[in-house]
LOKEZA-750638 format. One record per residue (C-alpha): x, y, z; residue number from 1. Coordinates in Angstrom, 2 decimals, always signed. Layout:
BEGIN
[[X; Y; Z]; NUM];
...
END
This chain:
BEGIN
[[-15.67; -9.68; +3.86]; 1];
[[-13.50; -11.50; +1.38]; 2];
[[-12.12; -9.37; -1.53]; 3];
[[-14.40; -11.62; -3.70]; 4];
[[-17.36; -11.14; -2.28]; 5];
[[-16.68; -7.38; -1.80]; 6];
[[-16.34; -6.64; -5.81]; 7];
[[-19.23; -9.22; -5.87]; 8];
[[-21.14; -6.46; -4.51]; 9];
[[-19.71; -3.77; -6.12]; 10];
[[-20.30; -4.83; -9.66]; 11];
[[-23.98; -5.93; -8.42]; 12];
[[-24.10; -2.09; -7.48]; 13];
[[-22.62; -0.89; -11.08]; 14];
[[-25.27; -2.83; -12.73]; 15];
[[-28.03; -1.46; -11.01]; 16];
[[-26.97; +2.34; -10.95]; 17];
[[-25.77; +4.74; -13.45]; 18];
[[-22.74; +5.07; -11.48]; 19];
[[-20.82; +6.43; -14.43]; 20];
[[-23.16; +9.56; -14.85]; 21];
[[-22.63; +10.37; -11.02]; 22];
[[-21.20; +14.03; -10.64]; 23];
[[-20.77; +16.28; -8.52]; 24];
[[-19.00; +19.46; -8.64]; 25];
[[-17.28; +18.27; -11.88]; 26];
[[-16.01; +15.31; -10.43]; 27];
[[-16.78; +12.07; -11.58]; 28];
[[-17.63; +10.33; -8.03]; 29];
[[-18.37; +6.98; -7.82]; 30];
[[-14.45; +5.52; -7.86]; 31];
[[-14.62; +7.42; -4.59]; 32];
[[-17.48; +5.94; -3.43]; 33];
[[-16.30; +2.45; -4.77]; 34];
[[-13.30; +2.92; -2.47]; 35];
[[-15.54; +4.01; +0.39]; 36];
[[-17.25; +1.15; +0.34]; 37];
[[-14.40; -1.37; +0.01]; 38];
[[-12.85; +0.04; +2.41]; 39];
[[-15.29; -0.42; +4.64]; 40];
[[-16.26; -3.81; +3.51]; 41];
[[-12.86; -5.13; +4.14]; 42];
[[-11.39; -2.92; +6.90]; 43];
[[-10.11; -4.28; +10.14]; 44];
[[-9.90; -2.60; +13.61]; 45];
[[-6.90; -2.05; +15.97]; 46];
[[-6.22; -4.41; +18.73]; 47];
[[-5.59; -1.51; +21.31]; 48];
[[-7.32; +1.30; +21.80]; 49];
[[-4.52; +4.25; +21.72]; 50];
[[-4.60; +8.57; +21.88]; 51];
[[-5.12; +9.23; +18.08]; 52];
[[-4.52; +13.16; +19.28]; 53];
[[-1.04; +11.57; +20.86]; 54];
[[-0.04; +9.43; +18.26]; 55];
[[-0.96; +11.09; +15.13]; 56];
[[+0.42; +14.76; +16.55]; 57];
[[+2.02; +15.15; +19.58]; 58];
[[+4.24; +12.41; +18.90]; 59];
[[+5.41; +13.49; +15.53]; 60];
[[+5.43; +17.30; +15.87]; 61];
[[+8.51; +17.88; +16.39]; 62];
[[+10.22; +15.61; +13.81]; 63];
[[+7.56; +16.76; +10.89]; 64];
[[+8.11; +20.45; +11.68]; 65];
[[+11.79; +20.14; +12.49]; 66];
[[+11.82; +17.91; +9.15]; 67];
[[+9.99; +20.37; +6.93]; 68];
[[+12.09; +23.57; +7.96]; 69];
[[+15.30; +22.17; +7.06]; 70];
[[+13.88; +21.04; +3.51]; 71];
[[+12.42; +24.56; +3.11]; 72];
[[+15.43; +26.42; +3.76]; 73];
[[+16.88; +24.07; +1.27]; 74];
[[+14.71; +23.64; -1.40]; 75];
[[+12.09; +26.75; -0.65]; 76];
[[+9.69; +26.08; -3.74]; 77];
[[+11.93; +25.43; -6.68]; 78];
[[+10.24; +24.56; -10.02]; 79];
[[+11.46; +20.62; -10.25]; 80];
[[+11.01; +17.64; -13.24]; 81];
[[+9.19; +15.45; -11.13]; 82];
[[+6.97; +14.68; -7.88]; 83];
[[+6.81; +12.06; -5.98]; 84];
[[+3.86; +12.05; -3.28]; 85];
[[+4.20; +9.34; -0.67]; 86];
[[+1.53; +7.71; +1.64]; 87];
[[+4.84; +7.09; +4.10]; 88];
[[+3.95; +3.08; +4.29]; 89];
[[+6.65; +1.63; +2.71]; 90];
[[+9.35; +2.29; +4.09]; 91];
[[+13.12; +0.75; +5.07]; 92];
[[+15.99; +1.43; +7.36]; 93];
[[+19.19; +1.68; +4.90]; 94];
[[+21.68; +2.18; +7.70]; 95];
[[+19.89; +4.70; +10.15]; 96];
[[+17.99; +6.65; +7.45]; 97];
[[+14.17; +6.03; +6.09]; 98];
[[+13.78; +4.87; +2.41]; 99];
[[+10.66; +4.97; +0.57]; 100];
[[+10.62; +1.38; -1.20]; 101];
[[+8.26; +2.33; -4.21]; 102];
[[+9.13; +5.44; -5.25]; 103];
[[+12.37; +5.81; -4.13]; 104];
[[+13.95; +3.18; -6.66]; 105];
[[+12.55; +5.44; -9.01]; 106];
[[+13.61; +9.09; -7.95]; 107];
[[+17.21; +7.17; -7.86]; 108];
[[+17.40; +6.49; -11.48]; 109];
[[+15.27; +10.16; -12.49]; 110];
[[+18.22; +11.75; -9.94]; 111];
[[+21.25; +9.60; -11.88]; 112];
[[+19.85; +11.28; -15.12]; 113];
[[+20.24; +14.83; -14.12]; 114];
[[+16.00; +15.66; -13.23]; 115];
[[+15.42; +17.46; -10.38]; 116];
[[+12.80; +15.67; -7.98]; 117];
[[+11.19; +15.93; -4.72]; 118];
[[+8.80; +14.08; -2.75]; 119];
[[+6.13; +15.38; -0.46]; 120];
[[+4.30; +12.36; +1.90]; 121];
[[+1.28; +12.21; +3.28]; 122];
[[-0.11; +10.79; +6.30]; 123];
[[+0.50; +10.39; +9.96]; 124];
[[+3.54; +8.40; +10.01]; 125];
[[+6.39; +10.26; +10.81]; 126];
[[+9.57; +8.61; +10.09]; 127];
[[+13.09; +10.87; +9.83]; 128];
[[+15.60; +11.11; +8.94]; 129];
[[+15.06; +10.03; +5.11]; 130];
[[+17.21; +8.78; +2.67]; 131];
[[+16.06; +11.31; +0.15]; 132];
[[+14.97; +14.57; +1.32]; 133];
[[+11.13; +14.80; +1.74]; 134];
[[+8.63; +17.35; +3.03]; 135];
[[+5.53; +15.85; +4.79]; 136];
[[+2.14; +17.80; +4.57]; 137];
[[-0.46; +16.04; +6.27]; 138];
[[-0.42; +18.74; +9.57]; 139];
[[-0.59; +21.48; +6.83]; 140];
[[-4.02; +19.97; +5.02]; 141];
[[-5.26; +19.51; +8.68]; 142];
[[-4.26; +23.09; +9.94]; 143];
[[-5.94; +24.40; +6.43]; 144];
[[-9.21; +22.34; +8.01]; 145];
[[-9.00; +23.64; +11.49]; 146];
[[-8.87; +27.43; +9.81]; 147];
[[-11.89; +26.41; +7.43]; 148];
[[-14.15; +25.45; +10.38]; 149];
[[-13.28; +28.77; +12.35]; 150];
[[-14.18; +30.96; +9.09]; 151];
[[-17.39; +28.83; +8.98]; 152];
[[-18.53; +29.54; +12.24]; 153];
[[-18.85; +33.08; +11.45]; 154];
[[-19.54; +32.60; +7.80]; 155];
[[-21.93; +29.80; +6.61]; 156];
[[-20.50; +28.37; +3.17]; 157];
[[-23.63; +27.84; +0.65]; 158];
[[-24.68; +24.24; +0.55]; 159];
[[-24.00; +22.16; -2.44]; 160];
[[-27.50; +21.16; -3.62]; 161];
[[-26.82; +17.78; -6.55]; 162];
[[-29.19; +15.10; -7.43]; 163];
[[-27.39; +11.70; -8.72]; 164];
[[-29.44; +9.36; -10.64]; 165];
[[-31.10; +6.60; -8.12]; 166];
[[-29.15; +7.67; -5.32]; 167];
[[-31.72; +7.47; -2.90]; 168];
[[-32.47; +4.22; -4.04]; 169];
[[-28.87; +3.24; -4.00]; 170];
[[-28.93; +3.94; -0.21]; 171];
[[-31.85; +1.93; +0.12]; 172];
[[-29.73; -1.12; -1.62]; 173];
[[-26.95; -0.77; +0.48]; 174];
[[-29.50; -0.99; +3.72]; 175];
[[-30.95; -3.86; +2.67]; 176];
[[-27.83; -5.56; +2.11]; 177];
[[-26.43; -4.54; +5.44]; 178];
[[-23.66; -2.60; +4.07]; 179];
[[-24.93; +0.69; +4.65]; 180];
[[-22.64; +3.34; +5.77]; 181];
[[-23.89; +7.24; +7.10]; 182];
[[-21.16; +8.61; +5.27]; 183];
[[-22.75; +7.64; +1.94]; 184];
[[-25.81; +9.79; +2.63]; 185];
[[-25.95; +12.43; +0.21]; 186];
[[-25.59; +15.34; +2.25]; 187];
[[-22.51; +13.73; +4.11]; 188];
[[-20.89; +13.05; +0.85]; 189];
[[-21.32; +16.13; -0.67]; 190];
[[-19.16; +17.33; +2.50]; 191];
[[-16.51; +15.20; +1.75]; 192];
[[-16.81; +16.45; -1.92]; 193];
[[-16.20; +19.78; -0.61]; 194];
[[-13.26; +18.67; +1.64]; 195];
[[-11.68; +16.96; -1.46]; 196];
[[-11.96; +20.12; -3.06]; 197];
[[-10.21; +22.36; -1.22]; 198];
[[-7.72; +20.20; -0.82]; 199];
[[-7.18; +20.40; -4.45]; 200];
[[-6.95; +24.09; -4.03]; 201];
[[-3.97; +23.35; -1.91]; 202];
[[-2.33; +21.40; -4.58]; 203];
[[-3.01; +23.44; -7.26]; 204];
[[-0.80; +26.31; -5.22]; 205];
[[+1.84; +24.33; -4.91]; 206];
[[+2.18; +22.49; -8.50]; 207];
[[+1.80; +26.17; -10.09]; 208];
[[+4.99; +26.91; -8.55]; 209];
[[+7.03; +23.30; -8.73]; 210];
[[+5.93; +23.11; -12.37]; 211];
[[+6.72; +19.51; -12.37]; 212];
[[+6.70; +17.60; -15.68]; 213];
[[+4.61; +14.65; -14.23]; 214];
[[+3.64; +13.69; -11.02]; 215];
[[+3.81; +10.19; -8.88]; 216];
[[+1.62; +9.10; -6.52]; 217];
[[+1.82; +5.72; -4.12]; 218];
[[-2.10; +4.73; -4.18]; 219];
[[-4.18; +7.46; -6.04]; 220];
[[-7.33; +5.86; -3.96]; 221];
[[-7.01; +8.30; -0.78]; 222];
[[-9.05; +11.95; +0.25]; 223];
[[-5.80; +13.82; -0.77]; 224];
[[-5.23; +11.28; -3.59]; 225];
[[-8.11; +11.84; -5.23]; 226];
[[-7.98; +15.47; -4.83]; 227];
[[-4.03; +15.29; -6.20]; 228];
[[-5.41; +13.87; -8.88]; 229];
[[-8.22; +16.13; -9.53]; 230];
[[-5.63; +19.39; -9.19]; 231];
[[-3.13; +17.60; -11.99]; 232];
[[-5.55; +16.83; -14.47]; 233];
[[-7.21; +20.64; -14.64]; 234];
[[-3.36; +21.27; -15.06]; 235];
[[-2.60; +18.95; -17.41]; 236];
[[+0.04; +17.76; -15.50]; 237];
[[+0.30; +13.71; -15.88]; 238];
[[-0.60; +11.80; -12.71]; 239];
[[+0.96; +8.04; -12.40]; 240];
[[+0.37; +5.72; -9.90]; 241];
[[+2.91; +3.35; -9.04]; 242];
[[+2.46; -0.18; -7.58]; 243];
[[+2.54; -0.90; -3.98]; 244];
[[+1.45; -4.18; -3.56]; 245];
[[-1.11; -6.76; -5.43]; 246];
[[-3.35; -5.91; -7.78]; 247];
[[-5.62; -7.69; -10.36]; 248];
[[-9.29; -8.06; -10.63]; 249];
[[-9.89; -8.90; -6.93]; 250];
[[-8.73; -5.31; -5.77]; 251];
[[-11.58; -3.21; -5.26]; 252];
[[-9.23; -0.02; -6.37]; 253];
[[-7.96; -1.82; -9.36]; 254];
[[-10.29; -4.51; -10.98]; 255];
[[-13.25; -5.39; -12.09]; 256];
[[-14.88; -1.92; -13.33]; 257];
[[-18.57; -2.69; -14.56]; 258];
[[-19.54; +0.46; -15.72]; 259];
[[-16.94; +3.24; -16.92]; 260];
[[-17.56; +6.71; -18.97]; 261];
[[-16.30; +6.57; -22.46]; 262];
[[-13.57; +9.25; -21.32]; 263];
[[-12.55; +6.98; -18.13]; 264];
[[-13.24; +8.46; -14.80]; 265];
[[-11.42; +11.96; -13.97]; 266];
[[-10.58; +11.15; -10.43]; 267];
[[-8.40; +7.59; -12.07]; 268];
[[-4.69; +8.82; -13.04]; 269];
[[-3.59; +9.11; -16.67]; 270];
[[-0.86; +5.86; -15.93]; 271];
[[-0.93; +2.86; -14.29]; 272];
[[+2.71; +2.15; -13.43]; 273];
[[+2.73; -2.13; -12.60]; 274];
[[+5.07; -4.44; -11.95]; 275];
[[+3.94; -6.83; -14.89]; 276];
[[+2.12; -7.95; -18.15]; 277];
[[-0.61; -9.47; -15.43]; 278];
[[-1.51; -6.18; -13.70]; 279];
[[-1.95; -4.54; -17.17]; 280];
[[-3.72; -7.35; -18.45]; 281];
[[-6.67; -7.09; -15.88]; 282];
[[-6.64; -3.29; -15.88]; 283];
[[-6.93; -2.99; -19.82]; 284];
[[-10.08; -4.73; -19.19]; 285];
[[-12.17; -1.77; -17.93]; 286];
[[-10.22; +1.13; -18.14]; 287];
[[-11.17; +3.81; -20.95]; 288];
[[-10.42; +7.03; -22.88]; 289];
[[-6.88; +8.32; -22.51]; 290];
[[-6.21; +5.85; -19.55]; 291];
[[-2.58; +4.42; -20.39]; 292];
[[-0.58; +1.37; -18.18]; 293];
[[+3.25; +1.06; -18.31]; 294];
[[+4.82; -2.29; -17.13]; 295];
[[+7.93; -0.68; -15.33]; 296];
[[+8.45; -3.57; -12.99]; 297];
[[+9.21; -3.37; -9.22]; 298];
[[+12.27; -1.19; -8.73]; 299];
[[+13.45; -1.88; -5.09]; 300];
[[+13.20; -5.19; -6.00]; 301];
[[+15.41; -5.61; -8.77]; 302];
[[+18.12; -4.11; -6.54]; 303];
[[+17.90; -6.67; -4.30]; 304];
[[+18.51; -9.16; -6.76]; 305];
[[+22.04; -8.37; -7.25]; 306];
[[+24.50; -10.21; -4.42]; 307];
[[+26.99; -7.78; -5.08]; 308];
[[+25.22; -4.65; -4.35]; 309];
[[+26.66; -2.91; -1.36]; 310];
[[+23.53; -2.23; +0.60]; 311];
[[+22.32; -6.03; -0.18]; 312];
[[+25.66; -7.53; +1.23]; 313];
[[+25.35; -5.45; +4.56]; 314];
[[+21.86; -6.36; +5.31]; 315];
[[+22.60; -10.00; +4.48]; 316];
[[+25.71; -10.25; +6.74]; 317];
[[+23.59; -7.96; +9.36]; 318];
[[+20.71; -10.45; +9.53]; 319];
[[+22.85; -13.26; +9.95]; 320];
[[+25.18; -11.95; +12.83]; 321];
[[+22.72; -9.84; +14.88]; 322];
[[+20.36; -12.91; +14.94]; 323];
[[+22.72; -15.64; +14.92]; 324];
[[+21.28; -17.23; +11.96]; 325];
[[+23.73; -20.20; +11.31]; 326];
[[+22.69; -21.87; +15.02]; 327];
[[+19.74; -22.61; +13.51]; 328];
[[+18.08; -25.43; +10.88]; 329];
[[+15.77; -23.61; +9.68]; 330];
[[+14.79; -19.86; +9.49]; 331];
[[+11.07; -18.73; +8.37]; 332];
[[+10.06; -15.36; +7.53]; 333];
[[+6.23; -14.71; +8.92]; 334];
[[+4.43; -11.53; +6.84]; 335];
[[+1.27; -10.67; +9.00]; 336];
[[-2.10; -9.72; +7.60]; 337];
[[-2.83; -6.32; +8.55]; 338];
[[-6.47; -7.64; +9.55]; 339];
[[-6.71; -9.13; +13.17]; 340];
[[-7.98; -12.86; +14.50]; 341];
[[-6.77; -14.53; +10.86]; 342];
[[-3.23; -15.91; +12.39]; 343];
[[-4.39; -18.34; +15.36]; 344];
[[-2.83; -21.57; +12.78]; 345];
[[+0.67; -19.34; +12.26]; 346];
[[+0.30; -18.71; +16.04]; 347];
[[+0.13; -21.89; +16.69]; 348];
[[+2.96; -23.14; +14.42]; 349];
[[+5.56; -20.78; +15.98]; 350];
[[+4.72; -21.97; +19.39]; 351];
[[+5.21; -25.17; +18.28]; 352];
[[+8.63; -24.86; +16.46]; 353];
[[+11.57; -26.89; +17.94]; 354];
[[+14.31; -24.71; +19.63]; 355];
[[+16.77; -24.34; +16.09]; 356];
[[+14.11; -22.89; +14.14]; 357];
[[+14.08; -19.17; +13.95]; 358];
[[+11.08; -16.92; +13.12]; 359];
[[+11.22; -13.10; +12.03]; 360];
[[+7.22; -12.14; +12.54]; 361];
[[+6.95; -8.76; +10.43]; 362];
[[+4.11; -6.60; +10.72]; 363];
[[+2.80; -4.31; +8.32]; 364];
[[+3.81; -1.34; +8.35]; 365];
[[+0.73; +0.39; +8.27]; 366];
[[-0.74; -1.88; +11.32]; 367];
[[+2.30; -0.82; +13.72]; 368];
[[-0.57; -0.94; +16.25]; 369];
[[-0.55; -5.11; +16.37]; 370];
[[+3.26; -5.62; +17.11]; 371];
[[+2.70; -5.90; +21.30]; 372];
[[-0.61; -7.35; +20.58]; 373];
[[+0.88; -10.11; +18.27]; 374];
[[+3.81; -10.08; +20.63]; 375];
[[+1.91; -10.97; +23.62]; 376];
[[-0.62; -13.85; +21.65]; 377];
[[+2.89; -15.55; +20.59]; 378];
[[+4.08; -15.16; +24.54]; 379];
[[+7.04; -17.51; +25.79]; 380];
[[+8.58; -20.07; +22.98]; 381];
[[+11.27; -22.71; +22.29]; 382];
[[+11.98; -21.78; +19.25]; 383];
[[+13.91; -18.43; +18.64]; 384];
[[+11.93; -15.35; +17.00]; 385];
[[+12.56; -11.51; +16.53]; 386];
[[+9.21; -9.06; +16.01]; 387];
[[+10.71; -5.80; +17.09]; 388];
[[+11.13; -3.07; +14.15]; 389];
[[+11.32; -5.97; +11.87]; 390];
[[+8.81; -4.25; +9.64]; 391];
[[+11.40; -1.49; +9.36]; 392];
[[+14.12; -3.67; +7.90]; 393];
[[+14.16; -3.89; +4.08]; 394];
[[+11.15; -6.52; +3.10]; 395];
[[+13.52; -8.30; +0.67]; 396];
[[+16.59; -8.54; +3.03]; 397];
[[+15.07; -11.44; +4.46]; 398];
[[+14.47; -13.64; +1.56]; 399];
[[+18.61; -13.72; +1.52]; 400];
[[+18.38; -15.68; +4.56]; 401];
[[+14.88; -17.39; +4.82]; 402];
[[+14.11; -20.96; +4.04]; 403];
[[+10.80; -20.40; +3.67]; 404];
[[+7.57; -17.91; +3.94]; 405];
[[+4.05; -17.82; +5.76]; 406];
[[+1.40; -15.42; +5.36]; 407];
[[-2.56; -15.67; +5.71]; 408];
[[-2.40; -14.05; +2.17]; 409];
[[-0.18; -11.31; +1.58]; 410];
[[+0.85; -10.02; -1.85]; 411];
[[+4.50; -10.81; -0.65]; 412];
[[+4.19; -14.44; -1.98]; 413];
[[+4.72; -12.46; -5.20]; 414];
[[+7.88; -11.49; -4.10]; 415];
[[+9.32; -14.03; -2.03]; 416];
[[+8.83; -16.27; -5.38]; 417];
[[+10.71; -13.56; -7.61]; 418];
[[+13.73; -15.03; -4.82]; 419];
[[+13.13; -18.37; -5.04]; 420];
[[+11.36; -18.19; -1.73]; 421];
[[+8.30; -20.97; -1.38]; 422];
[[+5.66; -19.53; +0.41]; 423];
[[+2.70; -20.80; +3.17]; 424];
[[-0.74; -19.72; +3.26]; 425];
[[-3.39; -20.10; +5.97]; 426];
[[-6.40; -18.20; +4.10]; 427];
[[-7.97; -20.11; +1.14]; 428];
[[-8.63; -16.85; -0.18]; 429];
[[-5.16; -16.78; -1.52]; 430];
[[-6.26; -19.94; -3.90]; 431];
[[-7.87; -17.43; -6.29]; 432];
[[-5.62; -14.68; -6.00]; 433];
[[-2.26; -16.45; -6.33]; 434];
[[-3.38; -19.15; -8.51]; 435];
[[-0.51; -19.37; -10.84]; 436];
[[+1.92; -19.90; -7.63]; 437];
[[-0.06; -22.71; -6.41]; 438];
[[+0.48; -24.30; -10.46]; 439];
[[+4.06; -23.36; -10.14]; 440];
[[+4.55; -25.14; -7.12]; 441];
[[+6.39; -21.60; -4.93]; 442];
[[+3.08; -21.99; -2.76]; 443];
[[+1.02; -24.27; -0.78]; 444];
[[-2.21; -24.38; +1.33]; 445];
[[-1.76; -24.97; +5.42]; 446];
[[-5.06; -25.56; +7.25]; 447];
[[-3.88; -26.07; +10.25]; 448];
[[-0.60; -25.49; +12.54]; 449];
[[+0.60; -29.65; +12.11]; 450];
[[+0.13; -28.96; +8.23]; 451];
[[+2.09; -25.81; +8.01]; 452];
[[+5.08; -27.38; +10.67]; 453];
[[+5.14; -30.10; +7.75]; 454];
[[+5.83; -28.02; +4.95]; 455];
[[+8.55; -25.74; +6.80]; 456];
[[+10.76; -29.43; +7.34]; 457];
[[+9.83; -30.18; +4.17]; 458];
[[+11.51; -27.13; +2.08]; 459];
[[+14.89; -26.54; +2.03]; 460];
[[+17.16; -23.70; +1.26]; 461];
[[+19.22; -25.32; -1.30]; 462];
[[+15.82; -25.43; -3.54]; 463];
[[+15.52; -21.44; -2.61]; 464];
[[+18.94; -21.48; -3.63]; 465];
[[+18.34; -22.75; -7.61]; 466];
[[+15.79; -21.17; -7.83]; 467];
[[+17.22; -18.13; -7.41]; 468];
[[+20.28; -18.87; -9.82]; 469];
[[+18.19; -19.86; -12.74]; 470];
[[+15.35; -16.60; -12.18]; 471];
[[+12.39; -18.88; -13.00]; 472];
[[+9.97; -17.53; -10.87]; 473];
[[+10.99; -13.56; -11.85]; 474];
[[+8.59; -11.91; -13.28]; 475];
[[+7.98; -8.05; -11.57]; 476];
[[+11.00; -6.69; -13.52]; 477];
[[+9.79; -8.21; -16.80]; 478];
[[+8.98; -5.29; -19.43]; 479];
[[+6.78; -5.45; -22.70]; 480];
END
């Protein structure tokens, strides 16, 4: 389901129910249940069917463990300024070491100042070494579970026993509307209440003794996230989120709020860091009570905006050697929608380039599972193309060298225009979302693989080129 339709149905569902009076063990629930639901509405399945046990632990194990020691006998516990908690998505390769794109930029400037930081990540991806030191903790949160279950067995916990307003006939809305989900029964969410809980226990441990002066997180809308954020507001400890990607009042984590408490909801963070005036504009529209947003613009980006930096001139000259960039007319940077079957027109295009144009296919980095599977749909070409660890590369490194850039809809038309960069799109979704690119001219509607082969001759670089020089199109690093 399209993003529109999905907060279609979520507002429908704020309307109906008193979502904002929805508790349950003093936490206000429904933004978790919003996200449940969204998430569901709009999630997309892998291609191949892998070993989760494999990949998520006996793959990693020895990096995350091997990782965490040395950082303990470093850092041990240490009271610190600030923390950083990373989902481990975005991510770069600066010369052999793993850089967190988002929050990163920022522990950088906190760092140049004299604070004391350190950043914990979360998930299942396991990249080392880093760039900045970093302790994961996902294996710890799932040990903690594997413990809890054991001490059940021989000790039943008491059951939580709520009653939300309408919930029951909630349910019975979101059967009829074929959007039903087990999970959402009551009894199965009050078990993920209790799992969000004690993960806040584990939080509040460890912020007790780092002591940090505020924390960031990279997208508050997660089990642990919402739990982080749970553990820093009973500390009074503020909680930011920054920006990952786009936002507005499509984003069913972002936008669009029918139906808030007066005090805002206590599992939102205190401050919504954005890249600009747009993001804050469409969040000031629902968000209440002590709620705050800060237009800090996008960090990692504004680095890469500067030709002389030292890390920007290696990358460029890196791209252009190891690829052989100057044998070809024309060079297109492909950003692929980490939801399957949308790319059969982009497919299509690449195997129809002529032999001097040059594709880099990047796939998210949180869909690593569709690189062989994309691979193997492109198969043999005449054109040249790289799809290998491209998504480990720095995002923005290729805008120094790309004529142009196709997505079904990614946010990183945004970005690619802050270079100059026009952009393709195969998903008429993206006519709502990036609206103000489509006035601006930076992006244009393909239906089809002849239409999209027809823009690609007809940019050049030398437009990308003044474009860049004069800064029209930059906007993310654009304060109040």
């Amino acid at each position: 389901m399209e993003s529109k339709e999905i907060i279609k149905t979520l507002n429908e569902i704020e309307e109906k129910f008193a979502v904002d009076k929805w508790s349950v063990d003093d936490l206000d629930i429904w933004p978790y249940v919003r996200f449940r639901i969204g998430s569901k509405l709009s999630e997309s399945k892998s291609p191949s069917q892998k070993n989760i046990f494999y990949e998520r632990y006996v793959k990693n194990f020895y990096k995350y463990y091997k990782n965490n020691l040395k950082n303990w006998l470093r850092n041990k516990e240490k009271s610190i300024d600030f923390l950083f908690v990373e989902n481990g998505v975005h991510i770069a390769d600066i010369k052999g070491k793993y850089y967190f794109t988002r929050t990163d930029p920022l522990r950088d400037k906190f760092e140049k100042s004299g604070y004391k930081c350190k950043t914990i990540i979360g998930g299942y991806k396991v990249e080392t070494p880093l760039y900045n030191s970093g302790e994961f903790f996902q294996f710890s949160l799932d040990m903690m579970f594997v413990l809890d279950k054991v001490k059940i067995y021989f000790k039943k916990p008491p059951l939580l026993n709520y009653k939300l307003e309408n919930y029951s006939e909630f349910i019975n809305f979101l059967k009829q509307n074929n959007i039903y989900s087990e999970e959402l029964e009551l009894k199965n969410l009050l078990a993920q209440v209790s799992r969000i809980k004690r993960i806040e226990k584990y939080f509040t441990k460890r912020l007790k003794k780092l002591k940090p002066k505020a924390v960031f997180i990279l997208c508050y809308y997660s089990t642990y996230g919402f739990a982080l954020v749970s553990s820093c507001k009973k500390l009074s400890i503020p909680v930011i989120d920054i920006q990952h990607g786009v936002q507005g009042d499509l984003h069913y984590a972002y936008g669009s709020y029918k139906r808030v408490p007066k005090n805002g909801f206590n599992l939102h963070p205190d401050i919504f860091y954005v890249w600009s005036n747009e993001e804050k504009s469409s969040l000031l529209k629902w968000i209440k009570g002590n709620t705050k947003v800060f237009v800090g613009g996008n960090n990692f980006l504004e680095m890469w905006k500067d030709d002389s930096n030292e890390v920007v001139q290696y990358y460029t000259n890196m791209l252009k050697e190891r690829y052989l960039l100057s044998k070809y007319s024309k060079v297109i940077l492909y950003t692929v929608d980490p939801q399957n079957n949308r790319d059969r027109e982009i497919i299509k295009a690449i195997q129809n380039s002529p032999s001097d144009w040059f594709w880099f296919v990047r796939i998210h980095p949180k869909r690593v599972d569709m690189l062989e599977y994309t691979k193997k749909r492109i198969g043999d070409t005449k054109c040249g193309f790289a799809i290998d660890n491209i998504h480990l590369l720095p995002l923005y490194s290729f805008f120094k060298v790309c004529d142009v850039h196709i997505t079904e809809r990614s946010s990183t038309i945004i970005e690619a225009a802050n270079f100059g960069v026009k952009s393709i799109v195969t998903s008429k979704y993206s006519l709502e979302i990036f609206e103000e690119y489509f006035d601006s001219g930076m992006v244009v509607y393909g239906s089809s693989w002849k239409e999209v082969i027809k823009y690609i001759k007809r940019f050049k670089k030398e437009d990308n080129i003044k474009k860049r020089k004069r800064g029209r199109y930059f906007r993310a690093c654009k304060n109040d």
